[in-house]
N, C-alpha and C positions, 0 to 999 in steps of 0.2 A: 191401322191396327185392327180395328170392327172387321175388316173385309179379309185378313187372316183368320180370323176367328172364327167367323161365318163358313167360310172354307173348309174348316179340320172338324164345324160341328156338320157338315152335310157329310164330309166320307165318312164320320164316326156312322151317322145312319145308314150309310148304304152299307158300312160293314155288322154294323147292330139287324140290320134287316136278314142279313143273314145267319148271325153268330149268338147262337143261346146255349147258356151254361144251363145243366141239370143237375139231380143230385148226384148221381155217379160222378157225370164229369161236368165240373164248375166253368164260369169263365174266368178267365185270368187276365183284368182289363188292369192297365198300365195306362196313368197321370203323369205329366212330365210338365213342371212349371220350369222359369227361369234358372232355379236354384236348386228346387227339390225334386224327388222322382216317389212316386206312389205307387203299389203293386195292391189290386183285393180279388180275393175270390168269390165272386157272386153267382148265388143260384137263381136265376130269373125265371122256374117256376115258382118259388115262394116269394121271391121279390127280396131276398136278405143275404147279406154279406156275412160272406160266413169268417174269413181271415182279414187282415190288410197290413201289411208293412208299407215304411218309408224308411226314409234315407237319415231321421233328425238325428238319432245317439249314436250314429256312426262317424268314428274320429279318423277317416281315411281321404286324401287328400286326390284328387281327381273326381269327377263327374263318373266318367265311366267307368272307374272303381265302385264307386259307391252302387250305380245300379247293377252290378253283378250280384253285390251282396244282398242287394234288397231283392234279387232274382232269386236266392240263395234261399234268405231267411225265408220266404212268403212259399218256397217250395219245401222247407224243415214243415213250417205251422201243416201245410196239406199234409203231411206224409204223416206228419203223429193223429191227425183225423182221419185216418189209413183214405186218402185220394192221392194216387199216382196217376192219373190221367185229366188233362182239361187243356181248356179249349181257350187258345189265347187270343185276346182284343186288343189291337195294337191302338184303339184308340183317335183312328184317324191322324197317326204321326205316320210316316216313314219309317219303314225297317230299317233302324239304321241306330249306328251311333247307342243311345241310352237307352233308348226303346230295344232293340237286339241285344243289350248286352243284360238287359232285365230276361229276356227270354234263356238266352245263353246259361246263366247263373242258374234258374228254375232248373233247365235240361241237366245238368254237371250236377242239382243235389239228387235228383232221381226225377221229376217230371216228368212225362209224354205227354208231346202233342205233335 
């Protein structure tokens, strides 16, 4: 289990080496545990999170329902802080599956990236 972990925290750095949210455009990193899915907007010249949604007071049954919506919500929170452009961090997961449909949900409320 160590040696999965270890794994998804070395691509998160080789994709962190590259992917920095600013003020215009944030980064939009995606958490995905067993159960839950987490979306934040962070601006990594000040070092601070500026939104974050998850998945807990959501009464919708499926996984990848639920992260559509938390793609959803965490793209409304940007747009009433007038950002419609940012830069998404998948996190060192696979585009795939919860992770793409967090992204999918941001794009469908108005998001670019």
């Amino acid at each position: 289990m160590l040696e999965k972990q270890n794994k998804r925290a070395r691509r998160h750095q080789r994709i962190r080496a590259k992917v920095k949210g600013a003020e215009g455009s944030p980064r939009l990193c995606v958490f995905r545990s067993n159960q839950h899915i987490y979306a934040q907007l962070i601006n990594d010249e000040k070092g601070i999170v500026l939104e974050s949604s998850g998945d807990f007071a959501l009464k919708i049954d499926g996984k990848v329902k639920k992260a559509f919506e938390v793609g959803q919500a965490i793209a409304q929170k940007a747009l009433s802080k007038k950002i419609d452009k940012v830069i998404f961090d998948r996190g060192g997961y696979k585009y795939h599956g919860r992770v793409k449909a967090v992204a999918d949900g941001a794009r469908s409320a108005g998001l670019k990236f």
